[in-house]
SEBA-54123 format. One record per residue (C-alpha): residue number from 0; z, y, x. Coordinates in steps of 0.001 Angstrom, whole numbers, padded with zeros to 6 digits. Last residue first. Layout:
BEGIN
- NUM:Z:Y:X
...
This chain:
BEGIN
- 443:-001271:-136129:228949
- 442:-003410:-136943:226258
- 441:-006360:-134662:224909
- 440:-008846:-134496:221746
- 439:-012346:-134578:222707
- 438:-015171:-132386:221701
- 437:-013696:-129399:223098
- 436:-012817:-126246:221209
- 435:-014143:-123105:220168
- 434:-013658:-121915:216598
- 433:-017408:-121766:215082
- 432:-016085:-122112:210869
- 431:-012377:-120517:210849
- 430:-012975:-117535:209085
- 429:-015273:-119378:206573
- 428:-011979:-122088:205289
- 427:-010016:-119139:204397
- 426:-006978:-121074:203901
- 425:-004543:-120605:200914
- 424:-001515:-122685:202103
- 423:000415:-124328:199407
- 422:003304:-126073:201765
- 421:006273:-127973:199790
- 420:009550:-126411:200022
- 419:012227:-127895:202289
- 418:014665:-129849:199978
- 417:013705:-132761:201230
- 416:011736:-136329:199813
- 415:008252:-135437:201471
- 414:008401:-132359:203520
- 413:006699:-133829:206776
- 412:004606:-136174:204998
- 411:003027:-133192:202766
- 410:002542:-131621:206740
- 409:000966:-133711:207931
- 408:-001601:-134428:204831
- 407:-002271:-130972:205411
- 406:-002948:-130793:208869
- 405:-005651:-133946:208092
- 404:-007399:-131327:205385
- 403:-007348:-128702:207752
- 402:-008615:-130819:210517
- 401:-011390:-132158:208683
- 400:-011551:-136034:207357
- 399:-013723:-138116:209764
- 398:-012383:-141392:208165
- 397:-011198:-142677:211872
- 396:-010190:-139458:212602
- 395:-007594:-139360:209441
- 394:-006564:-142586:210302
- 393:-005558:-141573:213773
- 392:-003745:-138061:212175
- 391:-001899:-139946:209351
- 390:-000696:-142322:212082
- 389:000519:-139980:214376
- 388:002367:-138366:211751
- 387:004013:-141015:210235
- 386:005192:-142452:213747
- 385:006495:-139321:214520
- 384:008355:-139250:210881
- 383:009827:-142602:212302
- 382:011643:-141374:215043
- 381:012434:-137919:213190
- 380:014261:-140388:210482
- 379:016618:-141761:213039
- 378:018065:-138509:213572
- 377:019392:-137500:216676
- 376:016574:-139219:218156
- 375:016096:-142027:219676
- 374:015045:-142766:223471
- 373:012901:-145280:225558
- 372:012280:-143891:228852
- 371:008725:-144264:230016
- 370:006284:-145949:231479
- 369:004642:-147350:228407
- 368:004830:-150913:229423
- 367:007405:-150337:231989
- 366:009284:-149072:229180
- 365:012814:-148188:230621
- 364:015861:-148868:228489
- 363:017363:-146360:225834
- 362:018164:-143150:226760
- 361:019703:-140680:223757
- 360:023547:-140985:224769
- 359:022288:-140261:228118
- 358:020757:-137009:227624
- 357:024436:-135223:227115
- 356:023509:-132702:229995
- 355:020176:-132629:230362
- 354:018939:-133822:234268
- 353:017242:-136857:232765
- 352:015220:-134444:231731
- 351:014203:-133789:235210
- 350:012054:-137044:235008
- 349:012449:-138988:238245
- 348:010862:-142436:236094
- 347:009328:-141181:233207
- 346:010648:-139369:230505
- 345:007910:-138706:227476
- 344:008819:-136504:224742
- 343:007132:-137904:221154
- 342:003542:-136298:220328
- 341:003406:-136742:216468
- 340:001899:-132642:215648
- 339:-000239:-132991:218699
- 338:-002820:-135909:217200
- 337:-003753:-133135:214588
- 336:-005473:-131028:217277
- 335:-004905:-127149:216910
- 334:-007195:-124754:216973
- 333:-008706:-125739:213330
- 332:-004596:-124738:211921
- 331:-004197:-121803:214207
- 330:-004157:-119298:211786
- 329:-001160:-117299:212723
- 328:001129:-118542:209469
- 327:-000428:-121196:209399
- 326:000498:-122843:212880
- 325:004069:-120981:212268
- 324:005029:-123157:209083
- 323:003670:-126102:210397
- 322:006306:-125496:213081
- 321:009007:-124433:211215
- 320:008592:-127693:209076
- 319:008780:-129643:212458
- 318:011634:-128106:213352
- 317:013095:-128473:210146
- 316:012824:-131896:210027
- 315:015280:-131810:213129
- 314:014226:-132139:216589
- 313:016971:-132922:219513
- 312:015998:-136037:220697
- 311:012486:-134516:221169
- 310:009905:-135330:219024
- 309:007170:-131969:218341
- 308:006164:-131181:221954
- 307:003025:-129121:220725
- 306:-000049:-127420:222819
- 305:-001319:-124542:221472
- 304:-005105:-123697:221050
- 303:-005442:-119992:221596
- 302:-008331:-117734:220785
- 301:-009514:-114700:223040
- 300:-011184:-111808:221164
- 299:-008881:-109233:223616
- 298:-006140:-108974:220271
- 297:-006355:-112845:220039
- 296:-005042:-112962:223003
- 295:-002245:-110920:222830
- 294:-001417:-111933:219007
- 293:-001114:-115449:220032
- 292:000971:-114821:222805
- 291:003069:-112518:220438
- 290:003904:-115388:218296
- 289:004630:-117974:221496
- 288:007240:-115161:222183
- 287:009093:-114822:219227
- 286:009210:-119264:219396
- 285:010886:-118240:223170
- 284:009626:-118617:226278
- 283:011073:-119796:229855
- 282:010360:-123400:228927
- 281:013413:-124423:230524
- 280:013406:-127647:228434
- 279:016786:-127123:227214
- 278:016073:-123893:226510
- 277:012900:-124577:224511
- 276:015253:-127058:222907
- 275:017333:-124294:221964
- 274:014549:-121825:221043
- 273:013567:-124410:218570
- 272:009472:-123769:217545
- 271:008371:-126227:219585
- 270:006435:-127165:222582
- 269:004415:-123862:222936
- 268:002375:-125162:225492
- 267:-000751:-122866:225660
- 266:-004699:-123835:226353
- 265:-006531:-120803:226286
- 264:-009796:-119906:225080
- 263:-013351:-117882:224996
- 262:-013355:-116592:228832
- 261:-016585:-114985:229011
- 260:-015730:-112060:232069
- 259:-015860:-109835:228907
- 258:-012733:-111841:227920
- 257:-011276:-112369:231086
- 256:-011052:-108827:231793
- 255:-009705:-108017:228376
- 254:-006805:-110526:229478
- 253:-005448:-109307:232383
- 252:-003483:-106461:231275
- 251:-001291:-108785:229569
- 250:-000120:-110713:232990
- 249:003513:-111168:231791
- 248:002671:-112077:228476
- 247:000015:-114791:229122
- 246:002295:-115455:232340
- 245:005302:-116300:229795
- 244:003199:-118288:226809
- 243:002026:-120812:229915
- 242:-001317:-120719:230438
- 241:-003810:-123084:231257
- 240:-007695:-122121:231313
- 239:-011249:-121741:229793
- 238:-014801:-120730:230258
- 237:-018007:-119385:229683
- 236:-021223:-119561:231290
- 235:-023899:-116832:230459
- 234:-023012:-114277:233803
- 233:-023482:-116908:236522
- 232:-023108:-115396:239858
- 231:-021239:-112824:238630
- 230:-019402:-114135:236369
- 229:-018449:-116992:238851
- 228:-017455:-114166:241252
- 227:-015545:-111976:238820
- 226:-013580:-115946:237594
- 225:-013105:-116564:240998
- 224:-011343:-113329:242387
- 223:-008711:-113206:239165
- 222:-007805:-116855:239558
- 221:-006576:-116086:243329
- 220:-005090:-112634:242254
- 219:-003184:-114762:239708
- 218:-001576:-117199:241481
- 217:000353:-119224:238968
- 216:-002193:-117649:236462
- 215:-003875:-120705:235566
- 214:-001011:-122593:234830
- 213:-001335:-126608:234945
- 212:-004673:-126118:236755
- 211:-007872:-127938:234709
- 210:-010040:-124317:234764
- 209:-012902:-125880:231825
- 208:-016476:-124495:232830
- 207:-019004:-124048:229858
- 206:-022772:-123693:230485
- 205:-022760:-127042:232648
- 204:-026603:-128558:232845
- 203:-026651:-130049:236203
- 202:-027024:-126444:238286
- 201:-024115:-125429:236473
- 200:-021678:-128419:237798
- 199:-023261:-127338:241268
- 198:-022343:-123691:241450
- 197:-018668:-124868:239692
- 196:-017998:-127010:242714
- 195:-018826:-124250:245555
- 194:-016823:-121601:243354
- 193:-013946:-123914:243792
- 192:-014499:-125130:247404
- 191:-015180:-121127:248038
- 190:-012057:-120330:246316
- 189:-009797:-122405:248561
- 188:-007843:-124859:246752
- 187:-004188:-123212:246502
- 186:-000733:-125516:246314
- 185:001668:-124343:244647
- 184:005167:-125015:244694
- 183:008361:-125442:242350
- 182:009614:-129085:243326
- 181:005862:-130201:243449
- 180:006311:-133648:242805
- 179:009252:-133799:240457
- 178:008295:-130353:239295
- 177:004603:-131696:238084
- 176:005632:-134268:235635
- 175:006747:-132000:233019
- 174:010015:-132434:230687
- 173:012234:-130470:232862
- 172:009992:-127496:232618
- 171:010613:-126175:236736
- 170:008199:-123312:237178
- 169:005936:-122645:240314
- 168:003186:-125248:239608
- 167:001296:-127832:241795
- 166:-002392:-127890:242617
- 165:-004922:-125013:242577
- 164:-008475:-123616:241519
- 163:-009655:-127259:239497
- 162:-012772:-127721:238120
- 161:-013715:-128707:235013
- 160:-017890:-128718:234253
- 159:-018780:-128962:230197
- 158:-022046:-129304:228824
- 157:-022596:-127332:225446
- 156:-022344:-128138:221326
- 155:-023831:-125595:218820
- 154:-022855:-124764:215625
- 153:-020662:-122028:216564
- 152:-018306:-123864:219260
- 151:-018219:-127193:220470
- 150:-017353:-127630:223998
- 149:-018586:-130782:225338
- 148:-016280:-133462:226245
- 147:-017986:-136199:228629
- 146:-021594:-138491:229541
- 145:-023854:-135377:229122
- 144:-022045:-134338:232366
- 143:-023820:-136939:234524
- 142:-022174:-140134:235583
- 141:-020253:-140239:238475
- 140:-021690:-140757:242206
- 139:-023538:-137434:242344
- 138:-019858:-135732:241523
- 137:-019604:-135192:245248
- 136:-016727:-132729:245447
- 135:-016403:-129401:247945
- 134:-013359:-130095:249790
- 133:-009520:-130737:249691
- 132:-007819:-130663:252776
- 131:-005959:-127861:252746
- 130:-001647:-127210:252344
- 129:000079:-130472:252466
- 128:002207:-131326:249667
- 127:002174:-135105:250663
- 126:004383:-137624:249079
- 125:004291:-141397:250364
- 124:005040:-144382:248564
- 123:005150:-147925:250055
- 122:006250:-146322:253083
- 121:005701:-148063:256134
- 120:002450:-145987:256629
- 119:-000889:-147268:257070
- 118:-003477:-145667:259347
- 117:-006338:-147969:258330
- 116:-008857:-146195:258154
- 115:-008699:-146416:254086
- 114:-005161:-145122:254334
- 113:-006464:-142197:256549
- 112:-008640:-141224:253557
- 111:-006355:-141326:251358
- 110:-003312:-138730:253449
- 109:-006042:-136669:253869
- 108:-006829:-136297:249802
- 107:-003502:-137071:248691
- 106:-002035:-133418:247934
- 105:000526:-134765:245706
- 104:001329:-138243:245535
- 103:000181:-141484:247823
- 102:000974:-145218:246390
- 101:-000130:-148047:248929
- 100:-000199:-151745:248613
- 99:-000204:-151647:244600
- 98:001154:-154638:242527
- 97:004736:-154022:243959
- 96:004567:-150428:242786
- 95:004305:-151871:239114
- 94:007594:-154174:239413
- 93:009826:-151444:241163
- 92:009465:-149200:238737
- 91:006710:-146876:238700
- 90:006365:-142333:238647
- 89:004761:-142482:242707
- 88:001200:-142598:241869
- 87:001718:-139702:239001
- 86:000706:-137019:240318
- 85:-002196:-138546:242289
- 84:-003447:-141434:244163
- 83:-003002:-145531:243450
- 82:-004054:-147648:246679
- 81:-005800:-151006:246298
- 80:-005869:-153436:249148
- 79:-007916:-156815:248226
- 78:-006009:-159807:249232
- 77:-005677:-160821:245144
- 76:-009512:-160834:244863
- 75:-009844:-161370:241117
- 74:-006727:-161535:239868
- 73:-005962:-158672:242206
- 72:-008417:-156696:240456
- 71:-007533:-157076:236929
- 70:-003627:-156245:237965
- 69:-005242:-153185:239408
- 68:-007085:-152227:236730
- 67:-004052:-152631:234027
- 66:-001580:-150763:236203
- 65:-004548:-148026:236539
- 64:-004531:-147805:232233
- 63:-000651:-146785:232589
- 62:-001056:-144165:235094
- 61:-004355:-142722:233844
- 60:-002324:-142275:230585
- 59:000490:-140809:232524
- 58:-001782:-138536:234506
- 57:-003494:-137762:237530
- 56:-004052:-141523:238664
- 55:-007066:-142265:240282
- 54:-007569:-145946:241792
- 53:-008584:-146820:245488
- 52:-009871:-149533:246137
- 51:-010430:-151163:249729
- 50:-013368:-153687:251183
- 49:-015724:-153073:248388
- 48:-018518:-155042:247214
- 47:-016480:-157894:245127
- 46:-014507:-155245:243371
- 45:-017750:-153458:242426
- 44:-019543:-156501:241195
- 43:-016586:-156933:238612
- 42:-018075:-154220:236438
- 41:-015879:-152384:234204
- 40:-017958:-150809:231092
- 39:-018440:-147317:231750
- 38:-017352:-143896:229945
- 37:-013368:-143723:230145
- 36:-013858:-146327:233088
- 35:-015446:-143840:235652
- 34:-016711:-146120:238595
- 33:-017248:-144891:241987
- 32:-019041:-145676:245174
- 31:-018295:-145090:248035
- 30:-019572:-145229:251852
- 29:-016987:-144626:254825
- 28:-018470:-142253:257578
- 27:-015173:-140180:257546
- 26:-017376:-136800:255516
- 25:-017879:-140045:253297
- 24:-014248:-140641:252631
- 23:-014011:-136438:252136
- 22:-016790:-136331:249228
- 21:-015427:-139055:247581
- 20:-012298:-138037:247610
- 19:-013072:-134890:245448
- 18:-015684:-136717:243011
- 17:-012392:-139135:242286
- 16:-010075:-136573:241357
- 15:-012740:-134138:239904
- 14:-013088:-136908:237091
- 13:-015675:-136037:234332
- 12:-013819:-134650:231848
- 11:-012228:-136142:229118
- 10:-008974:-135496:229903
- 9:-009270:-137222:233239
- 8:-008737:-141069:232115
- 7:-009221:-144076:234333
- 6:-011280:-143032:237494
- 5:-011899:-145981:239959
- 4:-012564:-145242:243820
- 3:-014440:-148073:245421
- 2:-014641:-147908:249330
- 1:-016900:-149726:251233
- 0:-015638:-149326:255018
């Protein structure tokens, strides 16, 4: 069979979750090729080629942008099957899983490739949290690394490889994707496959590797045995993870290890700075907490770039000012992307936050546009203050002002017409010059 598998978005990295299938289709004799939309114009030649598709979807945006593929596709060959794969495959309404002939969640990879043989399943969506089956990727069919987010850091810019070292997550956040699939388990990718993938990301040009699991430290002595073997086998790359604020504290003797071992940052969600919606959520960390996160890491030479949930029915200005507050009070203003600071909640279909008790007086109808829950706030002004913010922070980009300067301008708009006084932050603009980060900005 010719098989096309279509990346959408992967974070800005180039797509594990279609050089992963790959590599199993043609270990079944099929032949594949791939196209990676986020960096390559769509080519209808493809779609005529292939006998099955087979589109990537590991996240909402991916979700959203594979509706729009596969509606392309079936204009154009409307008997062609096309599968969706991934977390969020099975997170439609009626109306989009109708466009697809086969939807496959969780640990897809065996359940894909005996799709494309022609083992189909009554089910229209299927859920497989399998252990195995996932294999050493063939990332020779996407474009070359040069092509994605580089880390930036010091002056200098560097090829990034991601790679993956497990599936699944054992916490229950209401507002994350992962528990309705995973329902609190964890799925391991053996450490050879890993160690296997990151040998030949370095051998193309990677001296940075980015660890894509939702928590890194889910299974710590699993993360613990890569990152000494990929040290040792390649002692100049560097690298960085997931964490949630509770395993950075809870694993704390961890960290100097990871340091020398070249780790130079972590990825946190600290949502907000409301330990009542951080309740709510069952974040399992309070705004104290998030504080001495920072301090942890930073204490082993480690930075942190936090991840914000700013809109949530329940946010009040305040919030948000105690927020801005925090992210200069700990110096995280150039580790922190400005598009974070007008992120609204998203409920999909199955969302445990529909779990909440007294949600429903927020929930509006469903967006199958946006594939979501519409919702409003408590206060009608926080729905259009995440509007102002998201705005200031896309204009902002598209004028190439600095981070501090766009943070700023956020945070005027957040205390404009209150009582809540206005921020004069004196920011040593030197001590922040060379903070690592990736090239591009991230959406779940």
């Amino acid at each position: 069979m010719n098989v096309l598998l279509i990346s959408t978005y992967e974070l800005g990295r180039q797509p594990v979750h279609v050089a992963s299938p790959a590599a199993a289709l043609e270990a079944s004799g099929h032949t594949v090729k791939a196209i990676d939309l986020a960096v390559q114009q769509w080519d209808p030649a493809l779609v005529d080629w292939a006998d099955t598709v087979a589109i990537s979807t590991p996240m909402h945006t991916a979700m959203r942008l594979a509706i729009s593929v596969c509606r392309r596709i079936k204009d154009r060959r409307p008997d062609l099957p096309v599968a969706a794969y991934g977390l969020y495959a099975g997170m439609m309404n009626e109306e989009e899983s109708d466009l697809f002939d086969r939807a496959i969640v969780g640990e897809y990879e065996n359940t894909l490739v005996q799709w494309v043989a022609g083992q189909h399943s009554d089910e229209p969506v299927t859920v497989h949290l399998d252990r195995g089956g996932f294999r050493n990727p063939d990332r020779s069919i996407l474009p070359s690394l040069d092509h994605y987010a580089h880390l930036s850091v010091n002056g200098e810019e560097r090829l990034v490889g991601a790679v993956e070292a497990s599936h699944g997550c054992v916490h229950l956040c209401r507002h994350c994707p992962i528990p309705v699939v995973y329902n609190g388990t964890l799925r391991i990718v053996d450490a050879e496959t890993v160690l296997a993938d990151i040998d030949q990301q370095v051998a193309s040009g990677a001296r940075h590797i980015t660890f894509g699991d939702p928590d890194f430290l889910n299974g710590p002595a699993h993360s613990l045995r890569i990152i000494r073997a990929m040290h040792e086998r390649h002692p100049d790359v560097t690298f960085d993870c997931t964490v949630k604020v509770e395993h950075i504290l809870a694993h704390a003797d961890i960290w100097d290890e990871f340091a020398s071992a070249g780790c130079l940052f972590v990825v946190s969600a600290f949502e907000s700075m409301n330990d009542d919606v951080l309740i709510k959520l069952d974040k399992g960390h309070t705004a104290e907490d998030a504080a001495r996160a920072v301090h942890l890491l930073r204490d082993a030479g480690i930075d942190i770039r936090p991840s914000w949930l700013p809109f949530t029915p329940w946010t009040t200005r305040e919030d948000i000012d105690a927020m801005f507050r925090f992210i200069s009070s700990h110096d995280l203003i150039e580790s922190t992307d400005p598009v974070q600071m007008g992120i609204r909640l998203l409920i999909p279909a199955g969302s445990l936050v529909l779990d909440i008790d007294g949600i429903d007086r927020f929930i509006g109808q469903y967006d199958s546009i946006a594939l979501t829950h519409e919702w409003t706030s408590d206060d009608p002004a926080m729905d259009a203050l995440s509007e102002t913010l998201m705005n200031i922070a896309e204009q902002a980009s598209t004028d190439g002002l600095s981070t501090t300067d766009t943070f700023m301008q956020q945070w005027l708009a957040v205390t404009d017409g209150t009582d809540l006084e206005a921020p004069t932050v004196a920011i040593d603009q030197g001590a922040t010059l060379g903070r690592p980060k990736l090239t591009e900005s991230w959406f779940c």
